[in-house]
C-alpha positions as CSV (number, residue, x, y, z in Angstrom):
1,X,-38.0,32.0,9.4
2,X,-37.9,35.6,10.7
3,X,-40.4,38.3,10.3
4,X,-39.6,41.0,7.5
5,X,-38.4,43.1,10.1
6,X,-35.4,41.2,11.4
7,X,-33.4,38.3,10.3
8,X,-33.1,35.0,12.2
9,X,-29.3,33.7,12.1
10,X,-27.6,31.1,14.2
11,X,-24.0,31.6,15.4
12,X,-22.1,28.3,16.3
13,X,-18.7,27.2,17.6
14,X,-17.4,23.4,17.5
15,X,-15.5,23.7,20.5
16,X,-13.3,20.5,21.8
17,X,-15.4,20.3,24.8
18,X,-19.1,20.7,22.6
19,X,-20.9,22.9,20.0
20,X,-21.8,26.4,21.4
21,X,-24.7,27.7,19.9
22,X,-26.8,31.1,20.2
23,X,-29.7,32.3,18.2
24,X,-30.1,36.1,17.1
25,X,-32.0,38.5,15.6
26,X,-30.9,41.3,13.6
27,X,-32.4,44.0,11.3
28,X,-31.4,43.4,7.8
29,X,-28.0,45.2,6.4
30,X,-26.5,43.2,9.3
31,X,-22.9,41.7,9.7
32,X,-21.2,38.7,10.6
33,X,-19.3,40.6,12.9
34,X,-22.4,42.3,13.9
35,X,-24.1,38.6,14.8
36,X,-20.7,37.3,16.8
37,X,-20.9,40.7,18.8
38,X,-24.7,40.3,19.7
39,X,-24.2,36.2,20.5
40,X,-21.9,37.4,23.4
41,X,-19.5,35.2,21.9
42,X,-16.3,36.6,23.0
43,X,-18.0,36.7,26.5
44,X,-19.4,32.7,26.7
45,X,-15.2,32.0,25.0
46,X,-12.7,34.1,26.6
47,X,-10.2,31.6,25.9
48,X,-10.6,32.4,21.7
49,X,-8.4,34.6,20.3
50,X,-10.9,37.2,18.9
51,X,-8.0,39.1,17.6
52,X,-7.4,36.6,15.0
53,X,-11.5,35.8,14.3
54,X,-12.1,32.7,11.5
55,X,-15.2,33.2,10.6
56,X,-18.0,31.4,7.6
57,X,-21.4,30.8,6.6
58,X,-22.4,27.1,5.8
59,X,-18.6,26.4,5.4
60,X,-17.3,29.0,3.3
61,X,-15.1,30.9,4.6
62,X,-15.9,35.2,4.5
63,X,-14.8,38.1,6.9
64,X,-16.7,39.8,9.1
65,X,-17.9,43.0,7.2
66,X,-20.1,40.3,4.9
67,X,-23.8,40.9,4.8
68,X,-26.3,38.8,6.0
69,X,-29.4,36.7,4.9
70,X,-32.2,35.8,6.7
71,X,-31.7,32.0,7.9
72,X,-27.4,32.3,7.5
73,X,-25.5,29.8,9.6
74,X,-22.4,32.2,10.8
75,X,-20.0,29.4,12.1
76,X,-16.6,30.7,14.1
77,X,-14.0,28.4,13.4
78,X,-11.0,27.1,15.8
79,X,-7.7,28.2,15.3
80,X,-5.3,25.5,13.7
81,X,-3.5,24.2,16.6
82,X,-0.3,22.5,13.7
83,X,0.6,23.7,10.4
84,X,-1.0,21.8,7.8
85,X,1.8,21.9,5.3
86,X,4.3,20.7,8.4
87,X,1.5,17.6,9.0
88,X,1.1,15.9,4.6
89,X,5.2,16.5,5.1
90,X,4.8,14.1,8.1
91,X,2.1,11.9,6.3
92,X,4.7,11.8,3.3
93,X,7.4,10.3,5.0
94,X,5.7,8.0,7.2
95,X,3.9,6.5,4.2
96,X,7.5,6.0,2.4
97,X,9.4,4.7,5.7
98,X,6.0,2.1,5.6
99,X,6.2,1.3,1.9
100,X,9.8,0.6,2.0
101,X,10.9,-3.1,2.7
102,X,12.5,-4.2,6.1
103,X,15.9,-4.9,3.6
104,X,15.9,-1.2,2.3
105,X,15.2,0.7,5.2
């Protein structure tokens, strides 16, 4: 872990293509957004919409003003590329058109 003077956090991006990971260190009272901005992030991903930034620490979900902790895992996550409402809708019918029988259809 870090010293007492700074605080040792990884930022990481699942991207399609592979995992982009940086290592920082920041002095305590630090942000999320503080850690994305000093990863170069929005440098290394021009292509991520940093407007619309999805942001978590070990999977739960928390904006970028949060404080953080020695040893936090900030993870930036993609931007939904369907609607998940619009995809169980699909799910739904395609498991009732499969249920049905050839007669009923």
């Amino acid at each position: 872990m870090a010293s007492d003077q700074f605080l040792t956090i990884q930022v990481i991006y699942a991207a399609s293509a592979g995992v982009w990971r940086r290592t920082v260190q920041l002095a305590p009272g630090s942000t999320v957004g503080q850690a994305i901005a000093l990863s170069q992030f929005a440098q290394d991903n021009p292509a991520y919409p940093c407007d619309d930034l999805k942001v978590g620490i070990f999977g739960q979900r928390c904006s970028a003003d949060r404080l953080l902790m020695d040893g936090d895992r900030v993870e930036v996550y993609r931007p939904l590329v369907f609607d998940p409402m619009e995809s169980r809708r699909r799910r739904a019918i395609h498991r009732e058109a499969a249920t049905k029988a050839p007669d009923q259809a």
